[in-house]
N, C-alpha and C positions, 0 to 999 in steps of 0.2 A: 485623585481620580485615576492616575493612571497606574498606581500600583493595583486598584481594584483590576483595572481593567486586562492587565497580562495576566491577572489568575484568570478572570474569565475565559481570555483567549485560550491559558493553556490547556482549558477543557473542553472549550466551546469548537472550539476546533478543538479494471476496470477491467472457427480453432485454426491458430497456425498449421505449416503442413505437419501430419504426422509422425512422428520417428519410430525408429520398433524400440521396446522398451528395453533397456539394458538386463542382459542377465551378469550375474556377480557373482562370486565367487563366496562362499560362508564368510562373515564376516568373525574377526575377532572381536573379543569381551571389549574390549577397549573401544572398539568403533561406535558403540551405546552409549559411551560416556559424552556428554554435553562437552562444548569447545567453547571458550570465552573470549572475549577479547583481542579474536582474529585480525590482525591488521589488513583492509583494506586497499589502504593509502599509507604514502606516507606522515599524512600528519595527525596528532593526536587523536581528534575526533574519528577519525576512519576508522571504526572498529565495529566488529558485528559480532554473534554470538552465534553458536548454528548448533542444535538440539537432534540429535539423530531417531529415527523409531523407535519407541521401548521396545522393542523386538524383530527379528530377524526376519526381513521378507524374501522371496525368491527373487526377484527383481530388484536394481534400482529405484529407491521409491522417491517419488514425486519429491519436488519442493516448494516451500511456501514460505516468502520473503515480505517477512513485516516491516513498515515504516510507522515512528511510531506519529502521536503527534503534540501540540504544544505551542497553539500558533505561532508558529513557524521560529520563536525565539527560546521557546521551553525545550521540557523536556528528554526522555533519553532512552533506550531500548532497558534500562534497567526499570526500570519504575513508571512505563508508559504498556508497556506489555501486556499482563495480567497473566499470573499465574496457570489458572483455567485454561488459558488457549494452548497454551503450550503442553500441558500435562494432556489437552482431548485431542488434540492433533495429531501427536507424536504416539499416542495410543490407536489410533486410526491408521497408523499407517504411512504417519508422510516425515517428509526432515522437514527442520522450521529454524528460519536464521530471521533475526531479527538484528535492526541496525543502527548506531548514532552515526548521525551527519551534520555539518556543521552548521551554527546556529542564525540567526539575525538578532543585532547587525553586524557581528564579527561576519558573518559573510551573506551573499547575497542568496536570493531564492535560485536563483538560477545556478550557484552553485550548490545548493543544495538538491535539485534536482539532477548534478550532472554528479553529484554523490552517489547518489541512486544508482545509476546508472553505471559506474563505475562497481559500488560492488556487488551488482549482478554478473557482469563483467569478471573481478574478482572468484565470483562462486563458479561463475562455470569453468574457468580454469581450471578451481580446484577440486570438482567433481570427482574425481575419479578418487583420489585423498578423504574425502569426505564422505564419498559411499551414496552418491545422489544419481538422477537420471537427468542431466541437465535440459533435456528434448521435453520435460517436465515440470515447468514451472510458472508458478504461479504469483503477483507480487499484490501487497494487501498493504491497505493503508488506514489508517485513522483520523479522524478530525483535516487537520496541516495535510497529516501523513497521507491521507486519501488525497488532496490537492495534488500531492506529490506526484505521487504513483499515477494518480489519471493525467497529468501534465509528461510523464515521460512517457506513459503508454498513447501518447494521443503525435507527441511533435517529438519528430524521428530525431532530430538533432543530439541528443544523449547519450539513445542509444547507438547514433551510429559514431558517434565520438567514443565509446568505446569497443568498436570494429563487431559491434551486435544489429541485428534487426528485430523489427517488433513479434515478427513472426517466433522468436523462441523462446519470448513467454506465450504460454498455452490460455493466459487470461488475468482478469483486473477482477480485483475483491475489495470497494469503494466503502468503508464505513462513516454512515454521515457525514461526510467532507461537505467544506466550504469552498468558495470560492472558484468554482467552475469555471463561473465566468466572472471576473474582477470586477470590469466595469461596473456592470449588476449588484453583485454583493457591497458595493463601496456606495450605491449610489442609497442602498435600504438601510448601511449598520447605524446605528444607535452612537449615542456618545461613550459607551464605552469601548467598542471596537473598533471604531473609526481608526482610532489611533494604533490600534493592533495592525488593521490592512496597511494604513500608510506607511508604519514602519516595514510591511515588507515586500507589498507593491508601489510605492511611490506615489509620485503623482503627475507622471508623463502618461498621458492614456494610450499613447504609440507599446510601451514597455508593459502598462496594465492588460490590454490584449496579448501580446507577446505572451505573457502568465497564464493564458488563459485556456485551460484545455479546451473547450468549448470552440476556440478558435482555432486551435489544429485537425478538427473531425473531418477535413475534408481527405484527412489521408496522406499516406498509410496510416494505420491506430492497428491496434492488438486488436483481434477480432472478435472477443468473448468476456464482456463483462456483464459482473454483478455488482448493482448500486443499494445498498442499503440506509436508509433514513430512517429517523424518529419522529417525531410530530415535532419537530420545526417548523416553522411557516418559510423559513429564506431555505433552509439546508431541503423540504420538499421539491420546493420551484427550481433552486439547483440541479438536484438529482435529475428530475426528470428532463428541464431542458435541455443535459447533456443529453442522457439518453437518449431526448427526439434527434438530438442532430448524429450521434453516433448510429443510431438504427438507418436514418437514411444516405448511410453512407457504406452499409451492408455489414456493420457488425453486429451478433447476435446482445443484448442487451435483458437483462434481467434487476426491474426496480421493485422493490421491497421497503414495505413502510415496516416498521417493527414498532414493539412498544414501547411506550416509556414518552415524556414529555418534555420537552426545551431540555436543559441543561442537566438535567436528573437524568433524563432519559440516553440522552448524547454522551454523559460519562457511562452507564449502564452499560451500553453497546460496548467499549472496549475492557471494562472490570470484566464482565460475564457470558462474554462471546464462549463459549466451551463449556459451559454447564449444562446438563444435560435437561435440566429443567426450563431452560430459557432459549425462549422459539426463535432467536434468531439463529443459534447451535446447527438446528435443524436445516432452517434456511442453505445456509453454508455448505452444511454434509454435503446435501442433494448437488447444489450448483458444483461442487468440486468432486464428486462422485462422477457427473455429468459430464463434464471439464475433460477431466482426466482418461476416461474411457470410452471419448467421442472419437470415429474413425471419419 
């Protein structure tokens, strides 16, 4: 049962002030070429991958930092990604770094999210090397990877652990995440995820809050996200309960049910996020079109 239940997990499983946008200098041929295996950190897991524009823009272009996911012990920015996202993004116009961080139980959620957060930290140093607008960014997550990202965008501790504020990501990009609120999602899972969350929330309810983005919305949080769900019944009641408490706390919030059903649907969203035939693509453009060129 419980080799069933980590495949489950691993697929079952959010505007700052503005900055003027960087003008650049022509880049060289070289600066188009994909970057791999960037070290973050010094320890193996710390690496990330960062994908430049297939083309030349007059500006600094934006970036958008994937976390992949995997509840929370899977996983890896190789094979959690999807092909399509990267190929419609970096055609549009933006850089796209996607990133391994270290897993459960070799390490805890909490340092996984201070992963995060480190290599945003990371990217924006190397900005200038990398050909990005760092005053531009965006951090996106999946399944785990969405917990992630809305847990660092939500409890400033992370970011300001790496001498950042929430203010210089420009906004959150939530795909189907779980686990918003621990408590919640621990108190509905089923006998095969039960034991996914416990392995990476516990079971002190002091620590299960602590995890809990939902519990940090009183502030500061990133001010501009987009929550996307599938027909889940827990990953719905999630999304939106964050949303209500992030909106009454003056952040601009955008919830989007997509198609696709349970577990079908929930892998769908991160295979097929960038096809152009598949509406959640759409979705996205707008909100990051949006994002991006909000004064």
């Amino acid at each position: 049962m419980r080799a069933i239940g980590w495949v489950v997990a691993g697929l079952f499983l959010a505007g700052p002030p503005v900055l003027a946008q960087q003008q650049i200098e022509p880049a060289a041929p070289s600066a188009f070429a994909p970057r791999r295996n960037l070290a973050y950190g010094a320890l193996p897991e710390q690496k990330l991958d960062y994908y430049p524009p297939t083309a030349a823009t007059r500006t600094a272009p934006p970036l958008i930092v994937f976390v992949h996911g995997g509840g929370w012990e899977h996983g890896s920015k190789d094979n959690a990604t999807g092909a399509a996202k990267i190929r419609h993004f970096t055609s549009e116009g933006y850089a796209f770094a996607t990133i391994d961080y270290r897993l459960v139980p070799g390490a805890t959620v909490e340092q996984q999210a201070q992963d995060v957060a480190t290599a945003l930290a990371w990217l924006v140093a190397h900005a200038r090397e990398l050909h990005f607008d760092p005053s531009r960014m965006v951090l996106m997550g999946h399944s785990a990877g969405a917990h992630l990202a809305a847990l660092v965008a939500t409890d400033p501790r992370y970011m300001h652990g790496q001498d950042l504020m929430l203010d210089q990501l420009r906004g959150v990009v939530l795909l189907d995440g779980a686990a918003y609120d621990v408590p919640a999602q621990m108190a509905e899972a089923g006998r095969f995820m039960r034991p996914i969350y416990t392995e990476a929330f516990g079971t002190d309810p002091a620590r299960q809050r602590a995890l809990s983005p939902i519990a940090h919305t009183k502030g500061p949080n990133v001010l501009s996200f987009l929550v996307l769900h599938v027909q889940r019944e827990d990953g719905t009641r999630q999304s939106e309960a964050l949303a209500k408490a992030l909106r009454a706390e003056g952040s601009k919030v955008r919830v989007e049910s997509v198609e696709g059903q349970g577990l079908r649907g929930h892998v769908a969203l991160n295979r097929r996020l960038g096809e152009a035939d598949y509406p959640a693509t759409a979705i996205v453009d707008r909100w990051l079109g949006d994002t991006f060129t909000r004064r």
